[in-house]
C-alpha angles and dihedrals in degrees: 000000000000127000134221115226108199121180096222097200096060100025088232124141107236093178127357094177095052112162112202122221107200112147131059099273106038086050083041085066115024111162098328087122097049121090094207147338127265118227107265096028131108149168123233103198106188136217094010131142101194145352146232132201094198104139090010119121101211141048118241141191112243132197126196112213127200120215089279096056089253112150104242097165133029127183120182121222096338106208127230114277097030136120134210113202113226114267117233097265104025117147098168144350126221116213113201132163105295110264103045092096093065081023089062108024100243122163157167095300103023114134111223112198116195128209152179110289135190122262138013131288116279112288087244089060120136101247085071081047091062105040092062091047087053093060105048 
């Protein structure tokens, strides 16, 4: 099941097909199988500290949320081959294509709420990733 991901402090959707990665293997893989993202998609990788973009294609922006959805770290269009250190109070990060932070305004101190969507995560998701890893 997909997620919405809304700045509310702008009232702007950062994500409304937002797949979530909660468990060893989905944050394992991220979106390492994935040759891009599609505007409107996102990956929710909890609990996560920090991220790193070694193996990936594609260059990503990248929030880093407290326990009260608060933005405490941004990073704009993070290149292939790079790594961002956790930040003290992380509880997730949300990957999305790279552009949608400026593109939406999102900042340090935005609140990003996140709620039910339509629809179900990309075909291409890592859960069916995963599933095909787990029976070879």
């Amino acid at each position: 099941m997909a997620l919405i991901a809304r700045n509310m402090n702008t009232g702007v959707v950062v994500a409304d097909r937002v797949c979530v990665a909660d468990t060893r293997a989905t944050r394992a893989v991220g979106l390492l199988s994935r040759s891009g993202l599609e505007p409107g998609e996102g990956l929710w990788i909890v609990p996560s500290r920090g991220v790193h973009t070694c193996w990936m294609k594609f260059s990503i922006d990248v929030i880093a949320l407290d326990d009260a959805g608060v933005v405490i770290d941004r990073v704009v269009s993070l290149k292939p081959w790079r790594i961002r250190l956790p930040r003290p109070g992380t509880r997730g990060v949300l990957e999305l294509p790279a552009g949608v932070l400026d593109q939406s305004g999102t900042t340090i101190g935005h609140r990003i709420e996140f709620g039910q969507a339509e629809g179900r995560c990309p075909t291409a998701s890592i859960d069916s990733v995963v599933k095909v890893q787990e029976k070879e």
